[in-house]
N, C-alpha and C positions, 0 to 999 in steps of 0.2 A: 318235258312233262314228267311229272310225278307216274311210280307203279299205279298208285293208288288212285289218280283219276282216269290212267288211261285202262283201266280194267272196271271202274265205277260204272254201276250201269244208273243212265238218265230212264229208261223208257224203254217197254220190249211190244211188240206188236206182230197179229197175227191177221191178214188180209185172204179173203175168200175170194177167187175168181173161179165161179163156178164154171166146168165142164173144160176148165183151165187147169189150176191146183190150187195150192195156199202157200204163200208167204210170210216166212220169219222172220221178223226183224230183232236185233239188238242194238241199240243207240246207247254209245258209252259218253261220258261227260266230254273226252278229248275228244270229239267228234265223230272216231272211228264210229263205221255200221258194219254190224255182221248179217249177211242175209242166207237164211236155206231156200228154198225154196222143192215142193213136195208137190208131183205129178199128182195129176187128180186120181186115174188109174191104178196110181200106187196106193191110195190111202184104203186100207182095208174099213175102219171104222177110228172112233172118236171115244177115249173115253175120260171119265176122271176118278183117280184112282189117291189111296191113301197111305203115306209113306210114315217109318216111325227112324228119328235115329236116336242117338243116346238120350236124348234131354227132352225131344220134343214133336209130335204127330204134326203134320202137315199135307195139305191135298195138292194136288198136280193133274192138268191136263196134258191128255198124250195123244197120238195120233198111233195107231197101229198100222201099217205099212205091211200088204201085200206081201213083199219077196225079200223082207227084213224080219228078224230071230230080235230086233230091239226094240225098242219107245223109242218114238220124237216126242220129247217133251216142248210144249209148247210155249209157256212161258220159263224158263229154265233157270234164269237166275235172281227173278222176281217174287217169284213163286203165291200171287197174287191168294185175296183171300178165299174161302168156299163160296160164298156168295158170289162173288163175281167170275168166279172159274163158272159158276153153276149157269149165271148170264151169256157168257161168251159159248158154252155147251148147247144152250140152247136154241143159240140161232145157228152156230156150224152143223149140229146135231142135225136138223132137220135137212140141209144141203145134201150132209155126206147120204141120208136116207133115202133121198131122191137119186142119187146118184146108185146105189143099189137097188135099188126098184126100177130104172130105165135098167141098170143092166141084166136085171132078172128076164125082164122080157124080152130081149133082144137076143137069148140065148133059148128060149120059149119056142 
């Protein structure tokens, strides 16, 4: 295998299992998959935020993590467009706020 396909990303994908966590995937051309996978517990909140580097602005969705000082960036090597980060926010969005909300009251 060439550098250059077994580091090519096919496809990156983020699966909700509520009261579960969420699932990372990365799908590279040579077949390789890389998966995280991110306790429900741990995900403090969800956001999308906007990065600059020398040439060019681009947005990024991240998970902010509890008892982590970093991002889990969500789609990371994709870095898909604001439109569709704005779609995929909208329906995890609404999860992780459920999940906040049971835990408010349960500390109530």
């Amino acid at each position: 295998l060439s550098a250059v396909q077994h580091f090519s990303v096919q496809a990156e994908s983020v699966t909700v299992m509520q009261q579960v966590g969420v699932l990372l995937q990365t799908h590279f051309r040579s077949g390789r998959v890389e998966r995280r996978f991110l306790e429900w517990n741990a995900i403090d909140s969800i956001i999308i935020n906007e990065a600059v580097s020398s040439c060019e602005v681009f947005f990024y969705m991240a998970f902010i993590l509890t008892d982590k000082d970093r991002l889990t960036v969500v789609f990371p090597r994709l870095l898909p467009k604001l439109a569709m980060l704005e779609e995929v926010y909208n329906g995890m969005h609404g999860m992780v706020s459920q999940r906040e909300n049971s835990m408010e009251h349960e500390t109530s």
